[in-house]
KOLBA-24101 format. One line per field, with one value per residue: residue number from 0; residue in one letter; x, y, z of N, C-alpha, C, O, CB in turn. Coordinates in steps of 0.001 Angstrom, whole numbers. Glycine has a CB too. Example, Ala and Ser with C-alpha at 12.3 -4.5 7.8 and 13.67 -1.06 7.14 Angstrom:
2
n <- (0	1) $
res <- (A	S) $
n.c1 <- (13190	12850) $
n.c2 <- (-5690	-2250) $
n.c3 <- (7800	7080) $
ca.c1 <- (12300	13670) $
ca.c2 <- (-4500	-1060) $
ca.c3 <- (7800	7140) $
c.c1 <- (13200	12900) $
c.c2 <- (-3300	30) $
c.c3 <- (7800	7870) $
o.c1 <- (14236	13409) $
o.c2 <- (-3319	1138) $
o.c3 <- (8465	8039) $
cb.c1 <- (11308	14084) $
cb.c2 <- (-4473	-598) $
cb.c3 <- (9046	5725) $
//
This chain:
187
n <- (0	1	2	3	4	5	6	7	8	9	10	11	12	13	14	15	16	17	18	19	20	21	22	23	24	25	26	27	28	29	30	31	32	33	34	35	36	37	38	39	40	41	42	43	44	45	46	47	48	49	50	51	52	53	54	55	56	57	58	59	60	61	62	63	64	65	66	67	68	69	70	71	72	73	74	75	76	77	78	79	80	81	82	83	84	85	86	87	88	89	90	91	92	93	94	95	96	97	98	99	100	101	102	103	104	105	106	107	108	109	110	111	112	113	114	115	116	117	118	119	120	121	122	123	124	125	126	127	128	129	130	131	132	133	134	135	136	137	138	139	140	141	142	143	144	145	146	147	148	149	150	151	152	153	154	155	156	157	158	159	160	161	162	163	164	165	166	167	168	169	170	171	172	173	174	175	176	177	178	179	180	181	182	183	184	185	186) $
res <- (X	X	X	X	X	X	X	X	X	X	X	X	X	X	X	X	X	X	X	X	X	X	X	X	X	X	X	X	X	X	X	X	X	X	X	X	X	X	X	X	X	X	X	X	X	X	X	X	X	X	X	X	X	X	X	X	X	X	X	X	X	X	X	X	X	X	X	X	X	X	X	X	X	X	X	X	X	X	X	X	X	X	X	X	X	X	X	X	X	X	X	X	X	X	X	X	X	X	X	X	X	X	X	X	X	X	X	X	X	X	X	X	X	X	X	X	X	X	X	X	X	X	X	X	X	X	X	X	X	X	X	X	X	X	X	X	X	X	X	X	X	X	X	X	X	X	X	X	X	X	X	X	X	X	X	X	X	X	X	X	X	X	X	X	X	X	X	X	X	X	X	X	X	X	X	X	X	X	X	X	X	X	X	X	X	X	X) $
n.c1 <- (-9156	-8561	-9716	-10639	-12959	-14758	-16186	-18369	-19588	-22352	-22351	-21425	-18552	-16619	-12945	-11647	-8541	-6955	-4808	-944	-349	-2067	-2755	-3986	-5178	-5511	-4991	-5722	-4030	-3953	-4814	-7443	-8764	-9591	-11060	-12653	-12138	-9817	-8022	-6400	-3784	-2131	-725	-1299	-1473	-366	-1041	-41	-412	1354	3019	2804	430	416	-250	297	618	1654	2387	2798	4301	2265	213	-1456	-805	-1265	-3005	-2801	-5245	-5408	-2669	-337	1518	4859	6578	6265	3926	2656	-363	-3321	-6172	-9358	-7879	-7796	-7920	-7307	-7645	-8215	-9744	-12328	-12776	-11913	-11413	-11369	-9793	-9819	-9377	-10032	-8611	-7465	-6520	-8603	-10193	-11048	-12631	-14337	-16296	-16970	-18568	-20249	-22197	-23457	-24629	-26579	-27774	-29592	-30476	-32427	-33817	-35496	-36977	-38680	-39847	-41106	-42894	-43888	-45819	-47314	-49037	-51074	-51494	-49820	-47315	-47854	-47352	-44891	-43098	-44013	-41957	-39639	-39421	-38946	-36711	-35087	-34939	-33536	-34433	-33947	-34487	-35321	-36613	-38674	-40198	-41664	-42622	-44794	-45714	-47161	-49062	-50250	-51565	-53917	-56767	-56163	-59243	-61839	-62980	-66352	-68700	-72046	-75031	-77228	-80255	-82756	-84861	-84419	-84840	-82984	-83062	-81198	-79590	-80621	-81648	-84135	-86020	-87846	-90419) $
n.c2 <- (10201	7678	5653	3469	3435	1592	1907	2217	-429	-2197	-2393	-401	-669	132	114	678	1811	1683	73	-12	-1946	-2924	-5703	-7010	-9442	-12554	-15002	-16517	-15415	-12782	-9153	-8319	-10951	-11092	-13514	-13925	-12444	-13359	-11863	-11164	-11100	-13525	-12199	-9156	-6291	-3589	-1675	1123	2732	5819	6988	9800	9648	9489	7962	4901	3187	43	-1543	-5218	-6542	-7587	-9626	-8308	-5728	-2661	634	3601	6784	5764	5439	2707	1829	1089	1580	2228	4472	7693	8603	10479	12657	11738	9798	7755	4007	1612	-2074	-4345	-5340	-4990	-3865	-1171	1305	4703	6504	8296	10471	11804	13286	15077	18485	18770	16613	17537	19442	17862	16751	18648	20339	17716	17735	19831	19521	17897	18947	20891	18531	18353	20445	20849	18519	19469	21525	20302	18653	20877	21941	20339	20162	22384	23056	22131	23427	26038	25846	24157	26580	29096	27356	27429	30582	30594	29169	30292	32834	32117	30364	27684	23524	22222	24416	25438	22781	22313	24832	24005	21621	22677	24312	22647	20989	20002	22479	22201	20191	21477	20920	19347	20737	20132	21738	23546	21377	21776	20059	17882	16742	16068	14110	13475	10776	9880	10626	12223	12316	14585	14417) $
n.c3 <- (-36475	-38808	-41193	-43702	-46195	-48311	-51603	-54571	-54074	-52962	-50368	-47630	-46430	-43284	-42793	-40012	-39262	-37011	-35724	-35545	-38007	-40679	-42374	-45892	-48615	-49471	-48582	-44788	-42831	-43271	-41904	-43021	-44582	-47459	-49714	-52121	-54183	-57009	-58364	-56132	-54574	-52581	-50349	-49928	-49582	-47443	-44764	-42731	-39908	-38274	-35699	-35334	-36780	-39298	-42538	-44224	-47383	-48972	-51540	-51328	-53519	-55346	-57969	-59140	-58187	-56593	-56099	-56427	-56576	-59205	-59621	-60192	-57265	-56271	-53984	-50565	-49762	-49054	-47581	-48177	-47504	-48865	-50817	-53301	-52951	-55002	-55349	-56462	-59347	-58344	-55770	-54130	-52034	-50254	-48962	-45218	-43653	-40588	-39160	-40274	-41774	-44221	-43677	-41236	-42365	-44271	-42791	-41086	-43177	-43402	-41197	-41283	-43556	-42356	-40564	-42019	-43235	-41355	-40707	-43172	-43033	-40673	-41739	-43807	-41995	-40493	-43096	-43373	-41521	-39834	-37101	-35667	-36972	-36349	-33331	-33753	-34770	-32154	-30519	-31402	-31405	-28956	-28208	-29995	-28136	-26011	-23658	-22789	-22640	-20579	-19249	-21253	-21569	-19065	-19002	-20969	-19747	-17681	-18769	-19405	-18054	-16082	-14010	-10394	-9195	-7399	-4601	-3937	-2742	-2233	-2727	-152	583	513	240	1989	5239	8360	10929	13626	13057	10444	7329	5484	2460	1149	-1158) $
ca.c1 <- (-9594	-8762	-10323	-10120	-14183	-15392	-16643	-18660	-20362	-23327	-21964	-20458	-17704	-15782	-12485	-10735	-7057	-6706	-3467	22	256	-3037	-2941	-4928	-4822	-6507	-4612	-6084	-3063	-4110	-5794	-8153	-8907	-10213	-10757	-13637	-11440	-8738	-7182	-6136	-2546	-2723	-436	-1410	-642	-607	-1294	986	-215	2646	2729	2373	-1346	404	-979	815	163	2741	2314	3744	5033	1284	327	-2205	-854	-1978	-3062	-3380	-5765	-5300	-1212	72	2527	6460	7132	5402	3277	1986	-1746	-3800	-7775	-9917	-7630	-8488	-6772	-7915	-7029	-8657	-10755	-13783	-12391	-11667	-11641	-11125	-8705	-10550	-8860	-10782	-7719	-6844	-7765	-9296	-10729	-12259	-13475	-15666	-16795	-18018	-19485	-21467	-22781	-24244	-25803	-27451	-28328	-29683	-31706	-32752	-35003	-36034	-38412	-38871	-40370	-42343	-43957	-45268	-46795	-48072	-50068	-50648	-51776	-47793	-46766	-47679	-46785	-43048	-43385	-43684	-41154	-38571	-39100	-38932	-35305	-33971	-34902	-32634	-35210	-33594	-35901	-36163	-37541	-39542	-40756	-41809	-44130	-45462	-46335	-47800	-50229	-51153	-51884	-55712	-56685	-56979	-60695	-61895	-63560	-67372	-69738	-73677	-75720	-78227	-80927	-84019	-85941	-84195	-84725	-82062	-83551	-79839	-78575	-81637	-82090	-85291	-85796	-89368	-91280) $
ca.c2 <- (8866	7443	4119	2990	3190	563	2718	1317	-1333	-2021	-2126	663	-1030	1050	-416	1786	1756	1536	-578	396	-2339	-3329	-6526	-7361	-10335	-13970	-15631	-16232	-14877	-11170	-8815	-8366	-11735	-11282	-14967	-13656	-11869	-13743	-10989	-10247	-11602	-14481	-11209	-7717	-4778	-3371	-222	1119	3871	6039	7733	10648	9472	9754	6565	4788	1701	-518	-3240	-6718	-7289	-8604	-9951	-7460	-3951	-1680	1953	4821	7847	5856	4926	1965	2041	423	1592	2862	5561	8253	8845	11885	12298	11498	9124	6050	2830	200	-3387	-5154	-4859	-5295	-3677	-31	2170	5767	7125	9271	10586	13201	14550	16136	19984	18421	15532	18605	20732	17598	16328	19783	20070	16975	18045	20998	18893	16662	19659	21576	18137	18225	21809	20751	17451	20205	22202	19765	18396	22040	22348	19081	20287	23955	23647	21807	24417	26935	25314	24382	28007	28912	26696	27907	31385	30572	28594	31500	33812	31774	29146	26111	22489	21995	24956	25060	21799	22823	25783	23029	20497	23786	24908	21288	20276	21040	22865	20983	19859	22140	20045	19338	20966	20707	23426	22955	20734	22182	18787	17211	17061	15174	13697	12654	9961	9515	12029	11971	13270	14750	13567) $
ca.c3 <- (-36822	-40055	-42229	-45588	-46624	-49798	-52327	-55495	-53575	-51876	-48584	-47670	-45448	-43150	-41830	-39493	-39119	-35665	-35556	-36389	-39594	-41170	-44083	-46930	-48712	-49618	-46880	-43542	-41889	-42984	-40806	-43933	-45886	-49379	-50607	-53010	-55749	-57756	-58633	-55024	-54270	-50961	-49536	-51689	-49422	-46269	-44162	-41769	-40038	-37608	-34277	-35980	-37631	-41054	-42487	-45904	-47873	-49365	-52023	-51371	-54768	-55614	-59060	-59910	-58004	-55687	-57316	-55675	-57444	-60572	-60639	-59750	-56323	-56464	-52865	-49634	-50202	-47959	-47987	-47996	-46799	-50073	-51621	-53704	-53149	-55706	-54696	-57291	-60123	-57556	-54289	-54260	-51324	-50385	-47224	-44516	-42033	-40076	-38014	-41069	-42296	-44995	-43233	-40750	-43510	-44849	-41163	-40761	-44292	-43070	-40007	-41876	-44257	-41565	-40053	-42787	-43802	-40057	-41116	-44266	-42326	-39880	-42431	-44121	-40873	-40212	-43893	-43009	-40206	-39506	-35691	-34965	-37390	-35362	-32206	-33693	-34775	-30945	-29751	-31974	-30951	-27712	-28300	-30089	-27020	-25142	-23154	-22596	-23154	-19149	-19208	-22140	-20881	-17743	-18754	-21641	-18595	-16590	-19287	-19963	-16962	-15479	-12448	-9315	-8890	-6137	-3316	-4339	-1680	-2807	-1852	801	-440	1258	209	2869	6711	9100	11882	14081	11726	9547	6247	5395	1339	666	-2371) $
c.c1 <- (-9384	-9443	-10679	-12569	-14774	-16494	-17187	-19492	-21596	-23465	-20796	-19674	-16683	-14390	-11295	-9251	-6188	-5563	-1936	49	-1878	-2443	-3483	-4523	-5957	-6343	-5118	-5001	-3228	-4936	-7438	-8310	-10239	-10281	-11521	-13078	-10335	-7946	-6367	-5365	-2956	-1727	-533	-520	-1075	-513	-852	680	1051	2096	2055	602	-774	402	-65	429	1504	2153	3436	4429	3570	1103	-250	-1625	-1598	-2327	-3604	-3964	-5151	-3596	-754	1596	3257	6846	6322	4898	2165	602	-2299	-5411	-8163	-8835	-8303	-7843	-7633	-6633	-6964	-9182	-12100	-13744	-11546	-12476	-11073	-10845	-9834	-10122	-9466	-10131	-7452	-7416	-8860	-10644	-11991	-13465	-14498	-16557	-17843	-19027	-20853	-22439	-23744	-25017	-26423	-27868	-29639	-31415	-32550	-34149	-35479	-37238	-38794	-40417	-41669	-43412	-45040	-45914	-47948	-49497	-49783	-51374	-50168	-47147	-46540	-46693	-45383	-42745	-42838	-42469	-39728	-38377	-38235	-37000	-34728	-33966	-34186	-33286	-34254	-34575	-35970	-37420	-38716	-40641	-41980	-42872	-44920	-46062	-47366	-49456	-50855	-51937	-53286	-55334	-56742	-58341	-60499	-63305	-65564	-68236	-70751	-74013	-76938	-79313	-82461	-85399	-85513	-84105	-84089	-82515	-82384	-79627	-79625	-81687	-83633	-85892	-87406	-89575	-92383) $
c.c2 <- (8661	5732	4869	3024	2853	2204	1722	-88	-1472	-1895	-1301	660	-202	202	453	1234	2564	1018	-212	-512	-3044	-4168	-6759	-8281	-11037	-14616	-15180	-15179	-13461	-10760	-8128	-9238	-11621	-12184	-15078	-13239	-12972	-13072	-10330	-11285	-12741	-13001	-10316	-6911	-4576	-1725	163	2510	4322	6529	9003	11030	9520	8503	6445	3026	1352	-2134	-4302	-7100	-8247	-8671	-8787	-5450	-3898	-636	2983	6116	7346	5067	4063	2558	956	567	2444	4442	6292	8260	10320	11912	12494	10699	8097	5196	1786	-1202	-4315	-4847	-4471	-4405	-2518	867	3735	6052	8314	9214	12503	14154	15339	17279	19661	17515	16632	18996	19505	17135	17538	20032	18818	16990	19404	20208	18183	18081	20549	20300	17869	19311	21290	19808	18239	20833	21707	19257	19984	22442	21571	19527	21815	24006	23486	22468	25492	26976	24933	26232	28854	28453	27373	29243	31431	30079	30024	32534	33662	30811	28236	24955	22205	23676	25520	24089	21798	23491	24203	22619	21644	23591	23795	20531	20512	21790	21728	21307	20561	21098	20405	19734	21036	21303	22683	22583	20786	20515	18037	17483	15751	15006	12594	12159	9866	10500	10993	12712	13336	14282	15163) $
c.c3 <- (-38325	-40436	-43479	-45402	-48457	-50584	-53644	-55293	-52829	-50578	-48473	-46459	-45286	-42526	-41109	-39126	-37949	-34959	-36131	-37769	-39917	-42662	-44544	-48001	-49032	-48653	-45741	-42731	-42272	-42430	-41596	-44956	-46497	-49817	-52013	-53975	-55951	-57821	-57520	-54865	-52504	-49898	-50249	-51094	-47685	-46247	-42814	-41120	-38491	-36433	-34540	-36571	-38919	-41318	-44126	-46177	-48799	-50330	-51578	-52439	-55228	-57077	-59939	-59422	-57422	-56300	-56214	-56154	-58708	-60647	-59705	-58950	-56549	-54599	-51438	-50053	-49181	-48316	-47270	-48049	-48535	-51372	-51778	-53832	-53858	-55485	-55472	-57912	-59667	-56236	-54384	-52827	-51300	-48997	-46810	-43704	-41402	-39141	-39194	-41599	-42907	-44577	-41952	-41174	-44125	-43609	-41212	-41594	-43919	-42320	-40478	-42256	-43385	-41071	-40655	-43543	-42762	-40682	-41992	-43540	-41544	-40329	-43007	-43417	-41044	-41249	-43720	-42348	-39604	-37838	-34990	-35856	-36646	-33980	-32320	-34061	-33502	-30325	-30226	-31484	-29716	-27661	-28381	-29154	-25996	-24394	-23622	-22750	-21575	-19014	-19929	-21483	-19653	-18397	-19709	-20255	-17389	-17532	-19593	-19310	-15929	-13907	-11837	-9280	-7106	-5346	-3577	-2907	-2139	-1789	-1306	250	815	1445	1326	4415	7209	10293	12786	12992	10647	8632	5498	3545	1271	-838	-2689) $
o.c1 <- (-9982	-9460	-10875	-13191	-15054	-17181	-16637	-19961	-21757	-24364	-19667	-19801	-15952	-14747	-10239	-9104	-5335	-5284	-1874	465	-2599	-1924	-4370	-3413	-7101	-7227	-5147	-5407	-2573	-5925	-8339	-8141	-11401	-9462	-11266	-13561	-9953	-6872	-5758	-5868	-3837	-2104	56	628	-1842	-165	-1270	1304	1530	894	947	-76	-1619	963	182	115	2250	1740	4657	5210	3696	1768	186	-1894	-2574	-1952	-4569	-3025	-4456	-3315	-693	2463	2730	7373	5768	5575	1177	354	-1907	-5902	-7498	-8954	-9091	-7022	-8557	-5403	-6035	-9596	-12890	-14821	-10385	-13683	-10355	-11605	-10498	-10178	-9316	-10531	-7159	-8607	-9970	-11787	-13213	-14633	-15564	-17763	-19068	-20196	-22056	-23490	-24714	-26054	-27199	-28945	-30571	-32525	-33508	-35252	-36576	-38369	-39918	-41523	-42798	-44574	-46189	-46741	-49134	-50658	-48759	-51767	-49546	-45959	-45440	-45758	-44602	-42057	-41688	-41925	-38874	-37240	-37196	-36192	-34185	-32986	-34008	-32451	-33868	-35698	-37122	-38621	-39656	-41701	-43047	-43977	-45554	-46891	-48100	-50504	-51997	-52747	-53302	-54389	-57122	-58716	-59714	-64393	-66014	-68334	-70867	-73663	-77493	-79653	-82898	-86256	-86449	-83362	-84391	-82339	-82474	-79468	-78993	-81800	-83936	-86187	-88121	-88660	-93268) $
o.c2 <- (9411	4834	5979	2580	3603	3098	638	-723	-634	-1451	-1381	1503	251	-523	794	94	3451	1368	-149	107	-3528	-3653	-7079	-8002	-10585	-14898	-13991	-14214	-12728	-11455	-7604	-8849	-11905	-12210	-15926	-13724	-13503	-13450	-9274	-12406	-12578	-12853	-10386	-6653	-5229	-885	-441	3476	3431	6509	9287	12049	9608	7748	7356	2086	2219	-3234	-4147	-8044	-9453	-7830	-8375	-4396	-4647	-761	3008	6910	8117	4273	4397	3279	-83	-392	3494	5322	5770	7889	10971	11031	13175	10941	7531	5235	1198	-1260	-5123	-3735	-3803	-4273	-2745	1025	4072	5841	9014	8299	13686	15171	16504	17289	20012	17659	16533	18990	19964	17318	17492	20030	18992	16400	19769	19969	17527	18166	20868	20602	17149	18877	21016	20287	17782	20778	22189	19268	20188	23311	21877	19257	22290	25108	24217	22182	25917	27709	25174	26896	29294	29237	27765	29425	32055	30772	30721	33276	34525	29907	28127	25372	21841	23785	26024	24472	21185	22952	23399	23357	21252	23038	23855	19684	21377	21772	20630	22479	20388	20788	21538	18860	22114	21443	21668	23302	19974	20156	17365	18372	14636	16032	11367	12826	9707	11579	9834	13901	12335	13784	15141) $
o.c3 <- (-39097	-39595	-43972	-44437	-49393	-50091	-53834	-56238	-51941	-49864	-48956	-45572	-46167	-41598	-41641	-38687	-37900	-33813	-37358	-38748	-39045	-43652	-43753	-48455	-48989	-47844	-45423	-42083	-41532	-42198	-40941	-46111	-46206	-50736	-52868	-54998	-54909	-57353	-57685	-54942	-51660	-48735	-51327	-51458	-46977	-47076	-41826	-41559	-37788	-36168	-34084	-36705	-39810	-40524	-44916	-45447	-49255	-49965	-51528	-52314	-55436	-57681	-61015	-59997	-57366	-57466	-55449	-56214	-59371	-61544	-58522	-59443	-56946	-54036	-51766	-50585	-48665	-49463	-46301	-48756	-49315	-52573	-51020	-54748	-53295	-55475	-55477	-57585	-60334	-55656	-54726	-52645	-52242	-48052	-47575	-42883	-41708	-38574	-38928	-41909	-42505	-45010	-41839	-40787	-44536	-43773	-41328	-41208	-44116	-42568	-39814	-41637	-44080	-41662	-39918	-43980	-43043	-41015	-41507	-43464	-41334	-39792	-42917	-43822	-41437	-40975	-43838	-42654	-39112	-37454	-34219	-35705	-36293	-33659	-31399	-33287	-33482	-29547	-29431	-31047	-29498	-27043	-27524	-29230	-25136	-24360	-24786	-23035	-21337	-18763	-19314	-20987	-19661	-18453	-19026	-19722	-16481	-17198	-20050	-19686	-15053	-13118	-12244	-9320	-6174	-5833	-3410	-2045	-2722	-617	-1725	-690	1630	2252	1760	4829	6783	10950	12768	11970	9603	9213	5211	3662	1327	-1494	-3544) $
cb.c1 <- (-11083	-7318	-12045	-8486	-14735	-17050	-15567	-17512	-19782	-23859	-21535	-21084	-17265	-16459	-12157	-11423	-6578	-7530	-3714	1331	2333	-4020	-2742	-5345	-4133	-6310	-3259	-6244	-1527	-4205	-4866	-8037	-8635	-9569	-11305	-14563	-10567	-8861	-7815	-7157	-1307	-1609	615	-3282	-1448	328	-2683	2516	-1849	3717	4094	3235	-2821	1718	-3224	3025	-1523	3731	2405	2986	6738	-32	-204	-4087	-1077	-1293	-4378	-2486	-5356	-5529	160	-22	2139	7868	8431	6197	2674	2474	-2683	-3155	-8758	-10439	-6707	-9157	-6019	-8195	-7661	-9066	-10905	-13989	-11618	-12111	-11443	-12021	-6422	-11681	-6470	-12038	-5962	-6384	-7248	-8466	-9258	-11919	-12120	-15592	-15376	-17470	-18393	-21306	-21564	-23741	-25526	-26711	-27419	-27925	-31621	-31406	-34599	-35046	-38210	-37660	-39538	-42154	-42963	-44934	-46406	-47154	-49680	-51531	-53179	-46888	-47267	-48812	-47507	-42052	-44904	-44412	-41349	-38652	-39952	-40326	-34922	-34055	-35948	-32108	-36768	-33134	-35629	-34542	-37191	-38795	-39709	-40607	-44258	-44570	-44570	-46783	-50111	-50480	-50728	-57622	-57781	-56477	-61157	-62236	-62670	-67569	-69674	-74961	-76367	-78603	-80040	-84758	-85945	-83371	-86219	-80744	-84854	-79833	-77869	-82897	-80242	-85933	-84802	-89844	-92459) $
cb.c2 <- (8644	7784	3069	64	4392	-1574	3838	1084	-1751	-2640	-3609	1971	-2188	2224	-1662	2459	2227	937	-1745	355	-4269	-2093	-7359	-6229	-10594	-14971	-15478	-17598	-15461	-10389	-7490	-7582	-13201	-10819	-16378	-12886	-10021	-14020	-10176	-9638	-9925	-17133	-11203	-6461	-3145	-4203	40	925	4547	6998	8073	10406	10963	10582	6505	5217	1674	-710	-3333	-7935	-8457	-8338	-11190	-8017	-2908	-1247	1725	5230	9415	7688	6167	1022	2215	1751	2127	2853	5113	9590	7476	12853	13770	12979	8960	5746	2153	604	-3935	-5874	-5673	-7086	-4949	273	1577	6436	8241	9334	10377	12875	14049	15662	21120	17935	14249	19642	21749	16438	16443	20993	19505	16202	18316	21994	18070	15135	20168	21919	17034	18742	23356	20210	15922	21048	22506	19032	18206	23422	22366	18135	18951	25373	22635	19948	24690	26996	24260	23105	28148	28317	25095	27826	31819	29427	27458	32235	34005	32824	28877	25922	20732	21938	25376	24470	21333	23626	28130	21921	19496	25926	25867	20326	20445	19446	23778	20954	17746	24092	20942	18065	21963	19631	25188	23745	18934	23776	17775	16839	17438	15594	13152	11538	8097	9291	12606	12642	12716	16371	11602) $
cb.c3 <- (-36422	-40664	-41557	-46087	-46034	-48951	-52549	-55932	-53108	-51904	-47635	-47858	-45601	-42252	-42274	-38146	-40397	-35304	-36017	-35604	-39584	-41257	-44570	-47528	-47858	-50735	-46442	-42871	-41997	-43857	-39685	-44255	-45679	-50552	-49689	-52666	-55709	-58744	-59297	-53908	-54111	-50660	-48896	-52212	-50751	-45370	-44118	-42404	-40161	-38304	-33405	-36805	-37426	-41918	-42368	-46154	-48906	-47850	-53692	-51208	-54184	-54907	-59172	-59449	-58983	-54606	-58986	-54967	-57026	-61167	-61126	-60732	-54938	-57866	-53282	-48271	-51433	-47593	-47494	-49177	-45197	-50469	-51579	-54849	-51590	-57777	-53623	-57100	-60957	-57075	-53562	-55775	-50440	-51075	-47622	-44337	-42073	-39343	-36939	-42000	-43453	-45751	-42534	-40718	-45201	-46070	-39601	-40642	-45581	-42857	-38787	-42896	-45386	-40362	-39694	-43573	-44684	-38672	-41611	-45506	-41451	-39779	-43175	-44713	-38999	-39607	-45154	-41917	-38847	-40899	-34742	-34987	-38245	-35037	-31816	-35407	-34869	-30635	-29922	-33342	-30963	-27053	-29672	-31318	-26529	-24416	-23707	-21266	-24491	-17419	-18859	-23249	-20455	-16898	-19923	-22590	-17502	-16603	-20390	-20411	-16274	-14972	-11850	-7601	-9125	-6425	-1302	-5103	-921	-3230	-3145	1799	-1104	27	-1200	2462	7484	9202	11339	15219	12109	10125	4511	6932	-165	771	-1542) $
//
């Protein structure tokens, strides 16, 4: 999967490059209009990516340039995961393409870190509270012993769950004499 992702802005717009030609532009007729900058040509540049997945950008001949890591592009230009395409003085993105080694190697890097800040709230819950300390404590063992969460689950819902109520019989109540249908309670 690759897209271009806005960098420097508050919205951190992703637009993936899903189509063999992607345009950018002021003009309606691109498949990205920009009418907000000046500095952005009514046709700037486009993005072409191949069968292959190797993805390149191409200025139009626009007023201000395209730039890729800094140097203005003259003619199609391949792209490579963590580049920066500036568009405009205002409008600067950065290439991500996650088929690539690179594009792997930070995917995975991320998934650590989400993982990694996964334990850390983990962590602080159970300083939080040392009875669900314990009890994630527990649970965790139990994971790393190999338990699965149905069955985890399962004993949980066992031990949580009361006895059955055993069938109330009162004990013979000497105060009372039954006369056929009539009970009769002494005083």
């Amino acid at each position: 999967m690759a897209f271009l992702q806005r960098i420097n802005h508050e919205h951190q717009t992703k637009i993936e490059i899903d189509r063999k030609e992607l345009s950018f532009g002021r003009d309606q007729k691109n498949d990205v209009c920009i009418e907000k900058y000046e500095d952005i040509s009514r046709f700037h540049c486009g993005f072409t990516r191949y069968e292959d997945g190797v993805v390149t950008v191409t200025d139009f001949g626009s007023r201000n340039g395209t730039y890729v890591n800094g140097k203005q592009i003259f003619e199609e230009t391949k792209l490579k995961h963590g580049d920066l395409i500036k568009i405009s003085r205002n409008l600067e993105f950065r290439f991500v393409d996650y088929d690539s080694p690179e594009g792997q190697a930070e995917l995975e890097a991320e998934r650590k870190a989400k993982e990694e800040e996964e334990r850390r709230k983990q962590r602080e819950i159970k300083a939080d509270d040392p009875e669900l300390s314990q009890a994630m404590n527990e649970l965790q063992e139990e994971i790393e012993r190999g338990k699965g969460f149905k069955t985890l689950m399962a004993e949980i819902v066992k031990q949580t769950r009361p006895e059955p109520k055993k069938k109330f019989v009162p004990p013979p109540d000497k105060s009372i004499n039954q006369y056929g249908d009539l009970k009769i309670r002494r005083r």
